[in-house]
FIKE-294191 format. One record per residue (C-alpha): residue in three letters; x, y, z negated; residue number from 1. Coordinates in steps of 0.5 Angstrom, whole numbers. Last residue first. Layout:
BEGIN
   drenmi       x       y       z   sese
      ala       X       Y       Z    NUM
...
end
This chain:
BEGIN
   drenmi       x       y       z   sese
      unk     -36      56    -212    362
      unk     -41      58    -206    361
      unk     -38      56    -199    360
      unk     -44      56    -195    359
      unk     -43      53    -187    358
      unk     -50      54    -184    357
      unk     -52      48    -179    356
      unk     -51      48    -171    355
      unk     -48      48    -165    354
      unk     -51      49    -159    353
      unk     -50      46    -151    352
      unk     -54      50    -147    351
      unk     -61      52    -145    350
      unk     -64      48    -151    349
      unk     -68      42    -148    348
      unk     -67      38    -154    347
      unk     -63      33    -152    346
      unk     -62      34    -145    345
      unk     -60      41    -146    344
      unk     -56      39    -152    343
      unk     -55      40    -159    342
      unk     -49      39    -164    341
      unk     -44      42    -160    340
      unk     -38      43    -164    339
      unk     -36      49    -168    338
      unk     -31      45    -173    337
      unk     -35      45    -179    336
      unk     -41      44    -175    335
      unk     -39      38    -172    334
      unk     -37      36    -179    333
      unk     -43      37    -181    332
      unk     -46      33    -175    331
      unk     -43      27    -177    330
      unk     -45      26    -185    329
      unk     -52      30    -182    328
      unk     -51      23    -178    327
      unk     -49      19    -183    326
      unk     -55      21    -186    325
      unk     -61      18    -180    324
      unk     -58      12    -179    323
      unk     -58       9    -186    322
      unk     -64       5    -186    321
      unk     -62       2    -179    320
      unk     -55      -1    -182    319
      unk     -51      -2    -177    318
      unk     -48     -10    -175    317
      unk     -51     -10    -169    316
      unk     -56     -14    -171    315
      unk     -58      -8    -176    314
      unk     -60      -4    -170    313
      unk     -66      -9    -170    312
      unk     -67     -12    -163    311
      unk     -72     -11    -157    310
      unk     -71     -14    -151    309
      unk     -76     -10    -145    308
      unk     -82     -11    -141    307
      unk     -86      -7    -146    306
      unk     -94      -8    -148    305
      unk     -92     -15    -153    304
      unk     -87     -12    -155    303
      unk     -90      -6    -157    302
      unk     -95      -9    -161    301
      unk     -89     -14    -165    300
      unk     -86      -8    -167    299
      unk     -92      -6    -170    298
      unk     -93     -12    -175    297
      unk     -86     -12    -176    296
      unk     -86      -6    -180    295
      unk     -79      -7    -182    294
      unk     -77      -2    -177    293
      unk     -81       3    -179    292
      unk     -76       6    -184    291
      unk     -72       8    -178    290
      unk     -67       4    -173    289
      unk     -70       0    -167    288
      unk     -64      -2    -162    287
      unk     -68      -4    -155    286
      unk     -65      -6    -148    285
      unk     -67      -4    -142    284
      unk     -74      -1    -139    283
      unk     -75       5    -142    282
      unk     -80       7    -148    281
      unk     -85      12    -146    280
      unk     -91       9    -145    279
      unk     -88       4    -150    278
      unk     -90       9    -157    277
      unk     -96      12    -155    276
      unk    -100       5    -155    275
      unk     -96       2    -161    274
      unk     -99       9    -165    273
      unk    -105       7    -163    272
      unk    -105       0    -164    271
      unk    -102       1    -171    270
      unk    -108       6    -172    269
      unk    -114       1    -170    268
      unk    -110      -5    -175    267
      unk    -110       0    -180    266
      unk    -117       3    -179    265
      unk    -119      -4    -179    264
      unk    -115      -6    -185    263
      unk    -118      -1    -189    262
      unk    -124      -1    -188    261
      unk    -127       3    -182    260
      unk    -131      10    -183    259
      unk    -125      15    -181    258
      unk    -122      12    -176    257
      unk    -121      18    -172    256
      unk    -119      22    -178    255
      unk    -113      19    -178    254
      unk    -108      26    -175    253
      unk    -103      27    -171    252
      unk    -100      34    -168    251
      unk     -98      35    -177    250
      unk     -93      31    -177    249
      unk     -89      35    -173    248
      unk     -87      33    -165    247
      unk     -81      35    -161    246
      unk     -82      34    -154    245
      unk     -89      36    -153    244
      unk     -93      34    -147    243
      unk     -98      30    -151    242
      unk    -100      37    -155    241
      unk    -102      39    -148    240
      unk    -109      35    -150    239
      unk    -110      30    -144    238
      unk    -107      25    -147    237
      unk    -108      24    -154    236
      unk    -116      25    -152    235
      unk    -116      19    -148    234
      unk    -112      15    -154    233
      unk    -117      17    -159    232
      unk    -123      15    -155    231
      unk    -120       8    -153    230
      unk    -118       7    -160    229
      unk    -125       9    -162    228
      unk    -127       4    -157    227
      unk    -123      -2    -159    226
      unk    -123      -2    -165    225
      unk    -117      -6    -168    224
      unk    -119     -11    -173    223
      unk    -115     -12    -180    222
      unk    -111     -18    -182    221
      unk    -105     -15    -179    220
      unk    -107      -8    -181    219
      unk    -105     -10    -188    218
      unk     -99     -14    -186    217
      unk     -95     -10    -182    216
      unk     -89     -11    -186    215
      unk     -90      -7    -191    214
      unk     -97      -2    -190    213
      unk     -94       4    -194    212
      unk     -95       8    -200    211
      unk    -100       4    -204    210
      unk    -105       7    -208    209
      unk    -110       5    -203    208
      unk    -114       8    -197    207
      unk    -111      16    -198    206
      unk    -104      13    -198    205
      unk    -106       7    -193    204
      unk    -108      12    -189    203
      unk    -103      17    -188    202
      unk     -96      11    -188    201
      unk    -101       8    -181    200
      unk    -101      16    -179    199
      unk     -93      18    -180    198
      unk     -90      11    -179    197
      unk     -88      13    -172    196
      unk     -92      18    -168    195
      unk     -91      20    -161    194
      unk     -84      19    -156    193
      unk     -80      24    -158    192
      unk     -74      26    -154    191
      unk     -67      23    -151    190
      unk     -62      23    -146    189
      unk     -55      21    -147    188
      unk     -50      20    -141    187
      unk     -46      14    -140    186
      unk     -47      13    -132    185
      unk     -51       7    -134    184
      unk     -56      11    -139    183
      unk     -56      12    -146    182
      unk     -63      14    -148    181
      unk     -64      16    -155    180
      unk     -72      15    -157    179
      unk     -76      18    -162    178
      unk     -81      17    -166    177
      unk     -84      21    -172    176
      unk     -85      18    -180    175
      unk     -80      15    -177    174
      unk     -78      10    -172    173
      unk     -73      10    -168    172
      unk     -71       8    -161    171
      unk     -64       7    -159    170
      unk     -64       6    -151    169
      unk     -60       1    -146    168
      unk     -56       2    -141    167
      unk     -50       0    -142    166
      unk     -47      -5    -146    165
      unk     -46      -5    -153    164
      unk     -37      -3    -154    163
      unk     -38      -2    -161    162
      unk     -36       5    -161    161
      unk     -39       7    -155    160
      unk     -46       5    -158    159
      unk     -44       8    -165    158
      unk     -41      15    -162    157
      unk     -48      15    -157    156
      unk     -52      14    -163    155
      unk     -49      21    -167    154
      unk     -51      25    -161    153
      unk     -57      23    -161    152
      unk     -58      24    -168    151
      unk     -61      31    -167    150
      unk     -68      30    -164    149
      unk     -70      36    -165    148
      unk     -70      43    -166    147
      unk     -74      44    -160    146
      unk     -69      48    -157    145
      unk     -69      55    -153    144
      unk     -63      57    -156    143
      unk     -66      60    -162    142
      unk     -69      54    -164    141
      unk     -63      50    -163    140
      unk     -61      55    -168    139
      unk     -65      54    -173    138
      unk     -65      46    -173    137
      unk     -58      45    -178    136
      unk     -61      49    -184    135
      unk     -55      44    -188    134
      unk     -47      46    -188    133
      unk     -45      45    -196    132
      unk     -37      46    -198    131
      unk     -36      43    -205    130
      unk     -37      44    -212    129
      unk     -43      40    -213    128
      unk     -48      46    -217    127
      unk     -45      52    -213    126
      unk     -46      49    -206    125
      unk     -52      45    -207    124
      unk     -55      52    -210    123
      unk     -52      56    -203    122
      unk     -55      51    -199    121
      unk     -62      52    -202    120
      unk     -67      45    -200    119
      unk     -73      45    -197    118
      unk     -74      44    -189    117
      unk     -78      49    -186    116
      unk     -78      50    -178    115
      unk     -80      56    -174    114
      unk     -79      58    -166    113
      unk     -86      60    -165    112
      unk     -87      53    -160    111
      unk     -82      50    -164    110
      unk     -86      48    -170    109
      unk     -84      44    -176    108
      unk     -86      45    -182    107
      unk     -85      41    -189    106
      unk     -78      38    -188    105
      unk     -74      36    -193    104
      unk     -67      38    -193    103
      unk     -62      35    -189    102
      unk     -55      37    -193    101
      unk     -49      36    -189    100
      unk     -43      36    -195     99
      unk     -36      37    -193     98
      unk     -29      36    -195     97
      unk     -31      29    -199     96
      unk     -29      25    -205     95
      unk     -30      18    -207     94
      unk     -29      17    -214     93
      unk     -35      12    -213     92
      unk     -39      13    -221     91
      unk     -37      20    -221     90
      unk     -37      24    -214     89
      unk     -44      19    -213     88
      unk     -48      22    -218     87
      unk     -45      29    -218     86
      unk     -48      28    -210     85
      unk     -55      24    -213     84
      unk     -55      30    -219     83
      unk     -55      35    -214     82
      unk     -60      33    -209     81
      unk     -65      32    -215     80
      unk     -64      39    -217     79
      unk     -64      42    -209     78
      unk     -72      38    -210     77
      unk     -73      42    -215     76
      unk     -70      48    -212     75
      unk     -75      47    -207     74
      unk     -81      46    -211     73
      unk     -80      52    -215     72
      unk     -79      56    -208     71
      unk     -85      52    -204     70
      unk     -90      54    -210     69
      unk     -88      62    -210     68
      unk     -89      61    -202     67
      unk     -95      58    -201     66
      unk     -99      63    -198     65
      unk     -94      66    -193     64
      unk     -92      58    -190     63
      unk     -99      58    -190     62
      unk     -99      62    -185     61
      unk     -95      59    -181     60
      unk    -100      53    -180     59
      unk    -102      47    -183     58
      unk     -98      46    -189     57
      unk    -103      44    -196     56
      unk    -102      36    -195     55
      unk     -94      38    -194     54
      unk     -95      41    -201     53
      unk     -98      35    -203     52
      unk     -94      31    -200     51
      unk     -88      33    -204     50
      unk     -92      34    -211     49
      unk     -93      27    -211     48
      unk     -87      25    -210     47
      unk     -83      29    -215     46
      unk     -88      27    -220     45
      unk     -88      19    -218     44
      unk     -79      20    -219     43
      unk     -76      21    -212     42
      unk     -72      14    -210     41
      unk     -64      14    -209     40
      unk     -61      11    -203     39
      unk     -55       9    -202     38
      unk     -49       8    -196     37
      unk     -42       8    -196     36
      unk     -35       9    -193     35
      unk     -37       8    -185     34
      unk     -32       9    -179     33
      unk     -32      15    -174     32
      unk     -27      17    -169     31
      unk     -30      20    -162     30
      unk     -31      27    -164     29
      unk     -33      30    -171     28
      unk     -26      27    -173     27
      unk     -30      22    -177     26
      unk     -29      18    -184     25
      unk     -36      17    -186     24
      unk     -41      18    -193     23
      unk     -48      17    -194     22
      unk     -55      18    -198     21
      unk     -62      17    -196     20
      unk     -66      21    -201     19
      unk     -72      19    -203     18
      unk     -80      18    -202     17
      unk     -82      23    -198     16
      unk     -84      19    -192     15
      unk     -81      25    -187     14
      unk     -75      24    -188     13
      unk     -70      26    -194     12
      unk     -62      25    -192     11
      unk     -57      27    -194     10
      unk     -50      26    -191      9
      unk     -43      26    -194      8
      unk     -37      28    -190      7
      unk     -29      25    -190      6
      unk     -26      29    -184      5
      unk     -21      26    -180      4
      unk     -16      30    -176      3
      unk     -15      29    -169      2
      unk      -9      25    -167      1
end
């Protein structure tokens, strides 16, 4: 019997709204048993300062010109991880081998090999007192990778250990979308499919002192513009960019619907987003997992463009909120022991890759 490992996941999406936290029990293999699942909200300072960062980082060269004011907000940000582990060690006694930190992602761009997640590995270590493994998309970069998706591995362990019956294809829904196929020969493939939540969150911030449309129900009462949307999608698709395996953030933006009111733009972007989303779902049974899951008003959009089941994740008795860090859980351990984390069908790395810094720093 291999040995088993306790880890805990950290992890900030692209929302920048908190922290996802998880601890597992796994041998890094094909044993895995969930211990715990939290999440801690960034205070309103914090958050703004996040998207305002976000907000200033287009290009590479931005990078360079915001150096001084990505540092302090990175330490900051290490500060509140910090805190939120100490937090956990305290009040729930558990303790761990490993802690697999995320960071929060500012800059993704795999065609110059470049990905910036904030977070110091070496700070975390010091400040918990515990092994930190975190800068886990470099060298899938290095390795001709995109550097993402990584939990694909993760969703396969979850899908076998429940014994769900194959094929079928987790899909989820982040700030970007992705989909992890599991196919009747039980191997793995997996790619972003477009933008998730990213451009529909980015228009209620701008249009309202909301961060998010709940359920839907904003572009729910709004009308979809049939001829932007027609404009924007043609556009879409025959940009390069629509080709891309690994998206960022930054490859969508809302100013097609400038002009409209709230509820329109909404309604025109949840379209757009449902749109590119079902072009390139598979045609078996669904799992959705991420923030976007609750949004119902776009699951019901993509429903009714597919010829597919589609579940919550939840149904199967997996949280959906938490997917994400108990994969940084899974995928520290993983790294600990020099496994593969990302792999050609994947990723598009040239071989299987392992990933993540290991940092000892106490």
């Amino acid at each position: 019997m291999e040995k088993i490992y306790t880890a805990l996941g950290l992890m900030s999406g692209t929302s920048m709204d908190g922290v996802d936290v998880s601890v597992i029990n796994s041998d890094g293999n094909a044993d895995y048993f969930g211990v715990f699942d939290q999440y801690f909200e960034y205070n309103k300072e914090l958050y703004q300062k996040l998207i305002n960062l976000r907000d200033k980082i287009i290009n590479l060269e931005d990078l360079k010109i915001n150096f001084k004011e990505i540092k302090l907000i990175e330490r900051e940000i290490t500060l509140f991880h910090a805190e939120v582990v100490n937090q956990i060690v305290k009040t729930s006694k558990i303790n761990f081998d490993f802690i697999g930190f995320h960071g929060q992602t500012i800059f993704h761009n795999p065609e110059n090999k470049i990905t910036k997640q904030l977070g110091d590995g070496k700070l975390l270590s010091q400040l918990t007192k515990k092994i930190v493994v975190y800068d886990f998309r470099q060298n899938d970069l290095i390795n001709g990778g995109q550097g993402a998706p990584l939990a694909p591995i993760f969703h396969h362990l979850i899908i076998n250990k429940k014994k769900i019956k194959i094929p079928i294809t987790i899909f989820n829904i982040g700030g970007i979308a992705n989909i992890t196929s599991i196919n009747k020969n039980n191997k793995i493939s997996s790619l972003d499919i477009g933008p998730g939540n990213c451009l529909i969150d980015a228009w209620i911030r701008l249009n309202s002192k909301l961060h998010y449309d709940n359920n839907g129900s904003i572009a729910k009462k709004g009308k979809i513009n049939k001829i932007l949307l027609d404009q924007s999608l043609d556009n879409f698709y025959s940009n390069k960019i629509s080709k891309k395996k690994s998206f960022d953030i930054n490859d969508f933006d809302i100013s097609f619907v400038r002009g409209l009111s709230l509820e329109d733009g909404a309604a025109t972007l949840t379209e757009f987003t449902a749109e590119i989303c079902s072009n390139k779902i598979k045609n078996h049974d669904i799992y959705v997992c991420g923030g976007g899951r609750k949004n119902k008003f776009l699951l019901e959009r993509i429903k009714k463009k597919i010829n597919s089941k589609i579940e919550l994740i939840d149904k199967i008795g997996i949280n959906g909120d938490f997917i994400e860090s108990q994969s940084f859980a899974y995928l520290a351990i993983r790294s600990y022991l020099k496994l593969p984390i990302s792999f050609p069908e994947t990723t598009g790395c040239i071989k299987p890759s392992t990933g993540g810094v290991i940092v000892k720093n106490f």
